[in-house]
C-alpha positions as CSV (number, residue, x, y, z in Angstrom):
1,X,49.7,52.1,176.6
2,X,50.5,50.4,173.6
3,X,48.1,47.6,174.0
4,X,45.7,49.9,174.7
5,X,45.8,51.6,171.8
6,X,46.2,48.5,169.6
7,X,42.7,46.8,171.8
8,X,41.2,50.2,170.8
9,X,42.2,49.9,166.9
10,X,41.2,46.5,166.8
11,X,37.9,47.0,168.6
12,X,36.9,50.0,166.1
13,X,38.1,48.1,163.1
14,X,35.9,45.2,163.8
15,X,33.0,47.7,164.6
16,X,33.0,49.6,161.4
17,X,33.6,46.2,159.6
18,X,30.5,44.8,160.9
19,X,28.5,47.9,159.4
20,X,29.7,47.8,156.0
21,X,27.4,46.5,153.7
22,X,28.2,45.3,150.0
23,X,27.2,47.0,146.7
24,X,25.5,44.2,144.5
25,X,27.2,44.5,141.5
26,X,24.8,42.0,140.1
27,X,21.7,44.9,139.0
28,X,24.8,47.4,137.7
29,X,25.8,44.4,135.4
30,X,22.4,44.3,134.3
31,X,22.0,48.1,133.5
32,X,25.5,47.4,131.7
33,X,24.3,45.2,129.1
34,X,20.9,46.6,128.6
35,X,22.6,49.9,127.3
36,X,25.5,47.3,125.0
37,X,22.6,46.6,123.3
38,X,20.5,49.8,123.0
39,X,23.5,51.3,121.6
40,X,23.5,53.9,124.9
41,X,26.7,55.1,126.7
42,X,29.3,52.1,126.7
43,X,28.6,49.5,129.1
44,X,31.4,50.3,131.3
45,X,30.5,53.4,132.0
46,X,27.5,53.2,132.7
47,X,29.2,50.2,135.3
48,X,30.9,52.1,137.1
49,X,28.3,55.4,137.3
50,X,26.1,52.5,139.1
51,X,28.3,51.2,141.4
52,X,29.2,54.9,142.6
53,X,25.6,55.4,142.9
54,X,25.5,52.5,145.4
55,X,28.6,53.5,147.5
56,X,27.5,57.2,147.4
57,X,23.7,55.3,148.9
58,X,25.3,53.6,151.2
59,X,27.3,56.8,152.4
60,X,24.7,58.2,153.1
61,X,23.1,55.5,155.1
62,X,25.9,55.2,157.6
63,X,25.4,57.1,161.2
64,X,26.8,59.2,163.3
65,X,28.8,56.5,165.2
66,X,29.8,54.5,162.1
67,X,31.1,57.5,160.7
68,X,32.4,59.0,163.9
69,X,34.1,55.0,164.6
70,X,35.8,55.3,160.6
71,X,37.2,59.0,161.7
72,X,39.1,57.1,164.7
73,X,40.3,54.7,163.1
74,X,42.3,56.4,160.9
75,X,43.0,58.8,163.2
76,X,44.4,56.3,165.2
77,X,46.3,55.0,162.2
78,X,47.8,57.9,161.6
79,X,49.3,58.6,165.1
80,X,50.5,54.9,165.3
81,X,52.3,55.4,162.2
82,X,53.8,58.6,162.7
């Protein structure tokens, strides 16, 4: 049973790793130092509200089953560690 559940963790793991997708940091650097020198918010905060934008997009891209697949996995985490 155990190798079961450790083929199923592995398998889901790979799965939701495969549908990730990266934030480019590269365009919330360049929003950073466009507002360093207009004298706007500080550059790193205006960092970080762009990168949360980006993770909050890509959120909201995922589906049902990449979502569903995450839940799993950390349901399955949980029990295995309990």
């Amino acid at each position: 049973m155990k190798k079961l559940i450790l083929i199923m963790l592995t398998s889901i793991v790979l799965l939701g790793c495969t549908s990730t997708s990266s934030i480019d940091s590269g365009n919330c650097i360049k929003v950073a130092n466009r507002a360093e020198n207009n004298g706007a918010k500080s550059g790193d905060d205006l960092y970080k509200e762009c990168l949360d934008k980006q993770y909050q997009k890509n959120e909201s891209k995922k589906g049902f089953w990449e979502k569903s697949a995450e839940g799993l996995a950390f349901f399955v985490m949980d029990i295995i560690t309990s």
